[in-house]
Structure formats: structure tokens, C-alpha cells
C-alpha positions as CSV (number, residue, x, y, z in Angstrom):
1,X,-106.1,78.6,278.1
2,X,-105.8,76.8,281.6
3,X,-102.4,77.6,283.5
4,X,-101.8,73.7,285.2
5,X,-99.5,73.3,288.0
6,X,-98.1,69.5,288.7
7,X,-95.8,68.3,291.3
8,X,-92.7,67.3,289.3
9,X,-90.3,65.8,292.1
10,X,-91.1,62.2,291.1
11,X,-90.7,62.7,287.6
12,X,-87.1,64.4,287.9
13,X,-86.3,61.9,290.4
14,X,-88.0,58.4,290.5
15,X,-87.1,56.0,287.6
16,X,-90.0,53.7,288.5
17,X,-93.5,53.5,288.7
18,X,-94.6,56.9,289.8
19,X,-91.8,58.9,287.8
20,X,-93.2,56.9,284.9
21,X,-96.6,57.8,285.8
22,X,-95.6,61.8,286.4
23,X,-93.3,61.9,283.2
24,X,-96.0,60.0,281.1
25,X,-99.1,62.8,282.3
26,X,-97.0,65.9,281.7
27,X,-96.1,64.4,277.9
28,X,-99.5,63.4,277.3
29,X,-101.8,66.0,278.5
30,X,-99.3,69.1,277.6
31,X,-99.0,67.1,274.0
32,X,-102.8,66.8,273.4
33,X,-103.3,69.9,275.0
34,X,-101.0,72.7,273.7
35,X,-103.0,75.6,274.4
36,X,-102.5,75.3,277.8
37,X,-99.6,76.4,280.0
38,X,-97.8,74.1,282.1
39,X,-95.5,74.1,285.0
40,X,-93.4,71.4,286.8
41,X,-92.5,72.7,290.0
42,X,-89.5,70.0,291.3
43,X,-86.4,71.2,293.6
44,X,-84.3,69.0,291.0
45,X,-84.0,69.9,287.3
46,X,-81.6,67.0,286.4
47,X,-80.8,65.5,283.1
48,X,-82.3,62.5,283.5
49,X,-83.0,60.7,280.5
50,X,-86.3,59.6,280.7
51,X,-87.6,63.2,280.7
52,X,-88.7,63.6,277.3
53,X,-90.8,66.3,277.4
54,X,-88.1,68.7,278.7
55,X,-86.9,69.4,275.5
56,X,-90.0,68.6,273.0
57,X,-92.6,71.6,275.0
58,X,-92.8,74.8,274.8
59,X,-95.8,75.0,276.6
60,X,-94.0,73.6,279.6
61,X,-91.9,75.4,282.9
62,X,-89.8,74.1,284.3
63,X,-90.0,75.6,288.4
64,X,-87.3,75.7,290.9
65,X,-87.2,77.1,294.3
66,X,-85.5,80.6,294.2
67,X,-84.7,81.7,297.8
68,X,-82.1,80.1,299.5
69,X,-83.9,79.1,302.6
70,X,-86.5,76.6,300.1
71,X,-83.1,75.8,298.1
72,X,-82.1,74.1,301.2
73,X,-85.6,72.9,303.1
74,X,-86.6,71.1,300.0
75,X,-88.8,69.3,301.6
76,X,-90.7,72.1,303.4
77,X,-90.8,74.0,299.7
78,X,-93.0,71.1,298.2
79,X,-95.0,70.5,301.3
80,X,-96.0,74.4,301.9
81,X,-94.0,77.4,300.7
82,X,-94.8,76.6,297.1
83,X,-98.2,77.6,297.0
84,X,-96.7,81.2,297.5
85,X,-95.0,80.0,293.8
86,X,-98.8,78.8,292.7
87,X,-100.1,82.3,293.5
88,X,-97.3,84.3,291.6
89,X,-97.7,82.4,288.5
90,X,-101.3,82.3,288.6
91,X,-102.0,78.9,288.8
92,X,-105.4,77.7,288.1
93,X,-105.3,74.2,288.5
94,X,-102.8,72.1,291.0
95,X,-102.4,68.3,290.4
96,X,-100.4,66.7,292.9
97,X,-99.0,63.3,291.0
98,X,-98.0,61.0,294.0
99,X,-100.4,61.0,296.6
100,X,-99.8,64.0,298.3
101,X,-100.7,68.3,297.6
102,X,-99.3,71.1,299.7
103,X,-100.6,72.0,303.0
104,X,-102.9,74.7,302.7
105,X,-103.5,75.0,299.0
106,X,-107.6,74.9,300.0
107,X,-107.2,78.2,301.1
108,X,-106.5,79.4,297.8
109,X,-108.8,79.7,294.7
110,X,-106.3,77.2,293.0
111,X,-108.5,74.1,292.3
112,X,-106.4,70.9,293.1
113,X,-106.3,67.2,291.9
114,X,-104.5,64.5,293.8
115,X,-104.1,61.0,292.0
116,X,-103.8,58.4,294.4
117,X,-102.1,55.1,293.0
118,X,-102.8,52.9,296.1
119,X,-102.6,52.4,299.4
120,X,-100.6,49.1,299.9
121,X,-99.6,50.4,303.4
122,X,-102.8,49.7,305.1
123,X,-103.3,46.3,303.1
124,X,-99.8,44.8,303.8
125,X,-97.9,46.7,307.0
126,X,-95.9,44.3,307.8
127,X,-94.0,45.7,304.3
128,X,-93.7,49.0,305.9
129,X,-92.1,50.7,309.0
130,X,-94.8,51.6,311.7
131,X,-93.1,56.1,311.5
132,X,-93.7,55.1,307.3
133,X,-97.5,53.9,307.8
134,X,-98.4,56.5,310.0
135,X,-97.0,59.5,307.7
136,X,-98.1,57.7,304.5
137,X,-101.5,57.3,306.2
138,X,-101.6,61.2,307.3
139,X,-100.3,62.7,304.3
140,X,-102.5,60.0,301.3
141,X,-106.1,60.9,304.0
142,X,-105.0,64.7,303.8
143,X,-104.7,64.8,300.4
144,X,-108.2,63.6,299.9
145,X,-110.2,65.0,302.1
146,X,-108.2,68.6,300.8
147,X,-108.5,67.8,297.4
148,X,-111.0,69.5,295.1
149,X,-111.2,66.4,292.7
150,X,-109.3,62.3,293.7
151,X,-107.7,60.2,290.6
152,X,-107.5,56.7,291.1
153,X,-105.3,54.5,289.1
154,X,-108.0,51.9,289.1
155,X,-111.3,50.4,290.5
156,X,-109.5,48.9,293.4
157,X,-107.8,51.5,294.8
158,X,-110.9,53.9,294.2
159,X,-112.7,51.0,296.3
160,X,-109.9,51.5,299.1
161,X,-109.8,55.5,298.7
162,X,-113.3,54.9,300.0
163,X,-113.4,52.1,302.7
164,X,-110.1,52.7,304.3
165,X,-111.0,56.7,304.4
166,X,-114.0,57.2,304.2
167,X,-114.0,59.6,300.9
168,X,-117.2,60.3,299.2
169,X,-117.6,57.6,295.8
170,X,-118.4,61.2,293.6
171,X,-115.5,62.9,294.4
172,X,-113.0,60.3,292.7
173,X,-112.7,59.9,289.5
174,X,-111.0,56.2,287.6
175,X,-108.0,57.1,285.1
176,X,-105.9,54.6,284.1
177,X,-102.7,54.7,283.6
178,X,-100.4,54.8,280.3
179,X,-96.9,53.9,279.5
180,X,-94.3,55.2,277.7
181,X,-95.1,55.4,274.2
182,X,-91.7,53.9,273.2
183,X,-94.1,50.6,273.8
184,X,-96.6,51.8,272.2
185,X,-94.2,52.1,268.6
186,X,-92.6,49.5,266.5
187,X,-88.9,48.3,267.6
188,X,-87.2,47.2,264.3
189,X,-85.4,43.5,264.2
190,X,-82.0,45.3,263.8
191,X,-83.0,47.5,267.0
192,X,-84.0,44.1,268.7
193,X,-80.8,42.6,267.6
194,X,-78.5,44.8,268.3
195,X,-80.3,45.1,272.0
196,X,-79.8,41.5,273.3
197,X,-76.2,41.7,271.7
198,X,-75.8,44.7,274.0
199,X,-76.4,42.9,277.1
200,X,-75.1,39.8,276.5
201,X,-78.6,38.2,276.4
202,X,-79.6,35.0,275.8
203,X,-81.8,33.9,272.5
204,X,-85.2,33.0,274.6
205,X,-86.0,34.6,277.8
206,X,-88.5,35.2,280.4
207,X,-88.7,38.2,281.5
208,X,-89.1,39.9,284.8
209,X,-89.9,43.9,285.3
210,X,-90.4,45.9,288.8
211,X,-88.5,47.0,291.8
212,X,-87.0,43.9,293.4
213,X,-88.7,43.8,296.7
214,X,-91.1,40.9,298.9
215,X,-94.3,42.7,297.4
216,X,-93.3,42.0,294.0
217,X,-92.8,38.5,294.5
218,X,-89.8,37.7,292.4
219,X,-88.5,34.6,294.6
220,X,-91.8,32.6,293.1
221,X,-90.7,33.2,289.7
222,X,-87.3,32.2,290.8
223,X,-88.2,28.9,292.6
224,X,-90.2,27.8,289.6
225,X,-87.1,28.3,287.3
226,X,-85.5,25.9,289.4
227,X,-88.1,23.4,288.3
228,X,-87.8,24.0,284.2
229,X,-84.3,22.6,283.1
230,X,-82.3,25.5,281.3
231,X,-84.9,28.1,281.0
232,X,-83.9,31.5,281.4
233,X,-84.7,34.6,283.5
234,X,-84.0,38.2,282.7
235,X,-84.7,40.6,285.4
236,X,-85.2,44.7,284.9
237,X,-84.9,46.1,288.3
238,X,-83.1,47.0,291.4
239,X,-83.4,46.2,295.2
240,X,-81.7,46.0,298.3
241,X,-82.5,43.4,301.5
242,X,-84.7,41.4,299.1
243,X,-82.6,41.0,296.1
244,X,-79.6,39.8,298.1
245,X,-81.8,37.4,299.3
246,X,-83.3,36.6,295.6
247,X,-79.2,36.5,294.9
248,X,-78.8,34.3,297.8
249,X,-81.1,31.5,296.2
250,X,-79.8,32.0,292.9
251,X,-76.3,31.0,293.8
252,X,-77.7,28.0,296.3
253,X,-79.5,26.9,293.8
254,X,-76.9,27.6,290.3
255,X,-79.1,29.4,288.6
256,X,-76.7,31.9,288.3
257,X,-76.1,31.3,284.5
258,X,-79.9,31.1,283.7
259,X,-81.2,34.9,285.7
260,X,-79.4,38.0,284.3
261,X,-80.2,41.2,286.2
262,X,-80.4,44.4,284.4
263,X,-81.1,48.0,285.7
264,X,-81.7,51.5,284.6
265,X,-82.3,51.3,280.9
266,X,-83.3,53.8,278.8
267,X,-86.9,53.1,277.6
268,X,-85.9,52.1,274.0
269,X,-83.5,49.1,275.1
270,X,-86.4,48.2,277.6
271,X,-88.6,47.9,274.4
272,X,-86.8,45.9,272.9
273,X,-86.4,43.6,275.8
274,X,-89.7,43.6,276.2
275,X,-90.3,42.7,272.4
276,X,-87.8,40.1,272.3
277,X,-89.4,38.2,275.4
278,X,-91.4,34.9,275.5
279,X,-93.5,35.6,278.3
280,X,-93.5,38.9,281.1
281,X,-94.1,37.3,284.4
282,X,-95.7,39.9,286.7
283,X,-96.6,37.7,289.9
284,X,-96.9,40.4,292.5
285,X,-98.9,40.2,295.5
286,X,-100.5,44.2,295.3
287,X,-100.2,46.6,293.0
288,X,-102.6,50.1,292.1
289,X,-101.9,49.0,288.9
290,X,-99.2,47.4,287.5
291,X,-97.4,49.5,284.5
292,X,-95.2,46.4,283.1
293,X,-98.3,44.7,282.5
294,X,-99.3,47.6,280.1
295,X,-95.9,47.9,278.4
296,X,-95.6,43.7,277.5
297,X,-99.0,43.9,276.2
298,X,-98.4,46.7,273.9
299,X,-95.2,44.7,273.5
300,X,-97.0,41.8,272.2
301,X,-95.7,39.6,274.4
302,X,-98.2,37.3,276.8
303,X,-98.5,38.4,280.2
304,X,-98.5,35.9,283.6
305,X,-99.7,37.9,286.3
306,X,-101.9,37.4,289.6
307,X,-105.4,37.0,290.2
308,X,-107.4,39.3,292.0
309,X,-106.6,43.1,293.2
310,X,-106.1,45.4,290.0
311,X,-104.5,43.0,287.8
312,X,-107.9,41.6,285.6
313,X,-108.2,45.6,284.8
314,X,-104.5,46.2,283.6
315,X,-104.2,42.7,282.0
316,X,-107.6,42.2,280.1
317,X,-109.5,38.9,279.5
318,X,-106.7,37.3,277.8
319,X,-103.8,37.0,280.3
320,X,-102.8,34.6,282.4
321,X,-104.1,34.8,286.0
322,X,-102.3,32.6,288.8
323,X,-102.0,32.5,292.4
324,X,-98.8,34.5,292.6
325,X,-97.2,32.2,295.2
326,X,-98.0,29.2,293.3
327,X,-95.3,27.4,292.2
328,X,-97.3,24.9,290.1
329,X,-99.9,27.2,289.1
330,X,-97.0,29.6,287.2
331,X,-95.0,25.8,286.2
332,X,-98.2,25.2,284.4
333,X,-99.1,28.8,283.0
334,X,-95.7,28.9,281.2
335,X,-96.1,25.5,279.9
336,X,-99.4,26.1,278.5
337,X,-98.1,29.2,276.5
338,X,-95.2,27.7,275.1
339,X,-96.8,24.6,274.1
340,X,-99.8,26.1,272.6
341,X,-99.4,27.7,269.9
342,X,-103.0,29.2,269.3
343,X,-103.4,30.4,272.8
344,X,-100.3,32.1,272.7
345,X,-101.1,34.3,269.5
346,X,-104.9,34.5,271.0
347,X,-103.0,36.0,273.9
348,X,-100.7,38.2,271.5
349,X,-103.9,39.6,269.5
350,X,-106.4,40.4,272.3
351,X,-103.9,41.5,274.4
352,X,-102.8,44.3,272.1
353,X,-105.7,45.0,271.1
354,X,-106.9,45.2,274.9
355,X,-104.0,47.7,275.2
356,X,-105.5,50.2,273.3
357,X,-107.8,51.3,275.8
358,X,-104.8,53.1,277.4
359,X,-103.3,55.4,274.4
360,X,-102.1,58.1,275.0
361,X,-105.4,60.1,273.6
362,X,-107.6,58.4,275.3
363,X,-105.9,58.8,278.7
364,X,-104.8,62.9,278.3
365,X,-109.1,63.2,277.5
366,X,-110.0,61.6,280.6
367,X,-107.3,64.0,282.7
368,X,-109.2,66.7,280.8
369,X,-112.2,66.1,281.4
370,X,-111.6,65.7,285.2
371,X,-109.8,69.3,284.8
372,X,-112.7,71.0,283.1
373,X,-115.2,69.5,285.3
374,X,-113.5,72.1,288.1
């Protein structure tokens, strides 16, 4: 038995990529693994209802700050008092799921994994604030050269863990992400049905899935609706500067009956979406890897994303690769998919069938492995 200790802030508090990716490893690995112990150490044990392992394990738990000095610095709890909770409960292992592990922990005997999911920061700055890129830059270099063992989420950000700082290649280890398994199961026609009634949806539908900021690029997709007569966008995701100005171009533009924005679904109705879908348009500029790529081709639904960067390793032979601020390049992409039939249900079948190199048991054997190997 191997007591595992994983930061759980993200999971309890980010509804996006890397609370995905932290809810999705604590299922999996303390699922496939049940003779272990596991604890989630997060200053937040909230309801939220994405957390499904908080009620399915009883190998799992769940660790809150207890003095009321960490109660209130929260943030100087996860960053260094915590390994003082590692210690008591005997932690073997420590896996730090966001790109960051607690100062000091490399004093200790406790063995520590960091997974690093990119570093989009030194690529585009001009997306960041100059106080951001120098933390993230501190605390992501830290991490790694403290860290007994590096995950990356893919080829190319292993690549960047080792130009940008200079890690050693051996010390990093390539495990892709999952999804949420909700993707992974069948979504009955009455489920899809009663979905799109739900939320007022219409009957065909692109689809759109990610935060709703410049790097994800959804003003492309938006500008090439303008060019296909009554075609229809569905968006899952939220924003702030960016999306008022994706909303400012919507209503210059009236497309405002043709793009309907939707925002923290449970994962079932986003199945469903997903399902019910003609095509997932995923035309961002960077990503470490690009989880709604995985989840539409479980979904069986064909995938337009960009060339280059990550995408060919989340994506597979068989989608569609563009240059994401293309306008004619996506036109023709979505035109080719709709009007061919074959290439559409060649897409359909090899991307599924692609998708199964990122179950859930083939993922929680790679974490182990990179557990045991410490």
C-alpha cells in the first residue's frame, strides 16, 4: 500500500481544464488502484458537482487546514505549511497537479511528482501580465528542478519543459491526459432529446468548447459563421474582456440568433451536447493539450482543430487540421465534412477508435508506473 498525497485546490475549485484534469487523476488512479490511500489536501471542500469521486472512494481523504492562522493564509498553507500535514500523515508520494509543489518538500523523504500542462506564458506574453509571467516562470522552473519525477501532458510541452528550462529529457515522463468518462459512455436519444429541449437548442449545431479568451481563438470561428448563411453556433464557456468583444461582433454582425452561449454544465448535459453536434471546432492558437478535442472524439463527433503544437497528438490522423486564423481554410473544412459523407464517418470511426488510447486504464497505469518507478 502507497499513501499518495495530491494537491486538490484545482479540482475543488476550477471547472476547466486543470480541475478536469485533477478531478479526472484522483478518479482514475484511486479507482484502478484501491489498495492505496489517498489524500486531497485543498483549503475548499465545496460541493461542487463535478467532484465525483468525493462520494464513490473510500480510499480517499479529503484534507483541510486545521489551525486558524493556515485557515486564513490559504495561500501560504498550500505553498509551505502543508508539508508539516504530509509528514503527519505519512505521506509517501506528493503529486502536485498544476504546475506547482510546496516549497521545501525536497527536504523531506516524501518523493514528489509535478505535472506540468504547458507553458503558454513564455510562448505568447503578450496574453499575460509581465508580475503573471514572472511568478508563473518562478514557480512552473521550481517545481521542476525540485521535483523528484516531471509529467507532461504531451510531447510538446515535454519539448518546452526542456528548452525553455533546461530540465534533463530523463527526468519527464509523457502522460496524456483523459476526460471525464461521462464521454467515454453511451448518452441515450431520450437523454439527447431531452438535452437540446433544455436549452432551447437548435436541431443542427456547431459546437464550440473552452474558456472564451484571445488564445482560444473563438472570433475565427465566429467570422466564418458570418460567411455560411444560417448555420448555427453553440458555445460552452465563459470569459470576460474577450467575450464582450466576441459579443460585440455577434450583435454588429446579427448573428445573435445563430451563436447561443452556454456555461457551467454538468458533464452529462455536456455529453450530450457534444453527441448531438455536427462538428467540434477547436481552433486555438496553443494549448498543452486540448481536453475538448478528447471528449468530441469519444463523442463521435469530427473534430476541426489547428495544425501544429499538441493538437496532431490529441486529435489523431483523422481530424481536421487548419490554420486556426484561417477563415477560408475552416469555410472549407466544414464544407468538406458536411458534404462528404464518407469522410465524415471515416472521421467518426478512426476518431473513436483513436480515442481509446486515452481510457481511463490505460492512463491511471502510466501514473503508476511513474509512481512505482520512485
Amino acid at each position: 500500500m502507497i499513501r499518495i498525497g495530491y494537491d486538490g485546490k484545482r479540482a475543488f475549485t476550477n471547472n476547466t481544464g486543470l480541475g478536469n484534469y485533477s478531478r479526472d487523476t484522483i478518479r482514475i488512479i484511486s479507482s484502478y488502484f484501491s489498495e492505496n490511500k489517498y489524500y486531497i489536501y485543498t483549503t475548499r471542500n465545496n460541493n461542487n458537482k463535478r467532484i465525483p469521486f468525493k462520494k464513490s472512494q473510500i480510499n480517499l481523504t479529503i484534507c483541510l487546514p486545521t489551525s486558524m492562522l493556515d485557515k486564513i493564509l490559504k495561500g501560504y498553507w498550500r505553498s509551505k505549511r502543508i508539508t508539516k500535514y504530509l509528514l503527519k500523515e505519512k505521506i509517501q508520494i506528493y503529486h502536485g497537479l498544476s504546475n506547482e509543489l510546496p516549497l521545501s518538500i525536497e527536504k523531506t523523504n516524501i518523493k514528489s511528482v509535478v505535472t506540468i500542462h504547458d507553458l503558454i506564458f513564455i510562448r505568447y506574453p503578450k496574453l499575460y501580465s509581465a508580475i503573471d509571467r514572472k511568478i508563473y516562470f518562478k514557480k512552473f522552473k521550481s517545481a521542476c528542478q525540485r521535483a523528484d519525477k516531471i509529467i507532461a501532458v504531451s510531447e510538446q510541452t515535454k519539448k518546452d519543459i526542456v528548452n525553455f528550462f533546461n530540465i534533463s529529457i530523463d527526468k519527464i515522463t509523457v502522460v496524456y491526459q483523459g476526460c471525464n468518462n461521462v464521454f467515454q459512455n453511451e448518452i441515450s436519444e431520450n437523454k439527447r432529446k431531452y438535452t437540446i429541449t433544455k436549452y432551447n437548442l437548435p436541431k443542427d449545431y456547431l459546437l464550440y468548447v473552452g474558456t472564451i479568451e484571445e488564445r482560444k481563438n473563438l472570433l475565427t470561428i465566429l467570422k466564418t459563421l458570418k460567411e455560411i448563411p444560417k448555420k448555427k453556433l453553440v458555445v460552452i464557456g465563459n470569459g470576460k474582456e474577450y467575450k464582450i468583444k466576441c459579443e460585440n461582433y455577434i450583435k454588429d454582425n446579427n448573428l445573435s440568433s445563430r451563436v447561443f452561449f452556454l456555461s457551467n454544465l454538468s458533464p452529462t448535459d455536456m455529453a450530450a451536447i457534444y453527441k448531438c453536434a455536427e462538428i467540434m471546432i477547436y481552433p486555438s492558437l496553443f494549448e498543452g493539450f486540448g481536453i475538448p478535442i478528447l471528449e468530441a472524439l469519444f463523442s463521435k463527433t469530427p473534430v476541426i482543430t489547428s495544425n501544429g503544437g499538441c493538437f496532431s497528438e490529441t486529435g489523431g490522423p483523422n481530424s481536421k487540421y487548419i490554420n486556426p486564423l484561417s477563415i477560408s481554410e475552416m469555410k472549407k473544412a466544414i464544407f468538406e465534412i458536411q458534404s462528404r459523407t464518407q469522410l465524415r464517418e471515416n472521421m467518426i470511426q478512426k476518431g473513436f477508435e483513436y480515442a481509446q488510447k486515452f481510457t481511463d486504464d490505460k492512463i491511471a497505469k502510466k501514473l503508476m508506473n511513474v509512481y512505482l518507478s520512485l
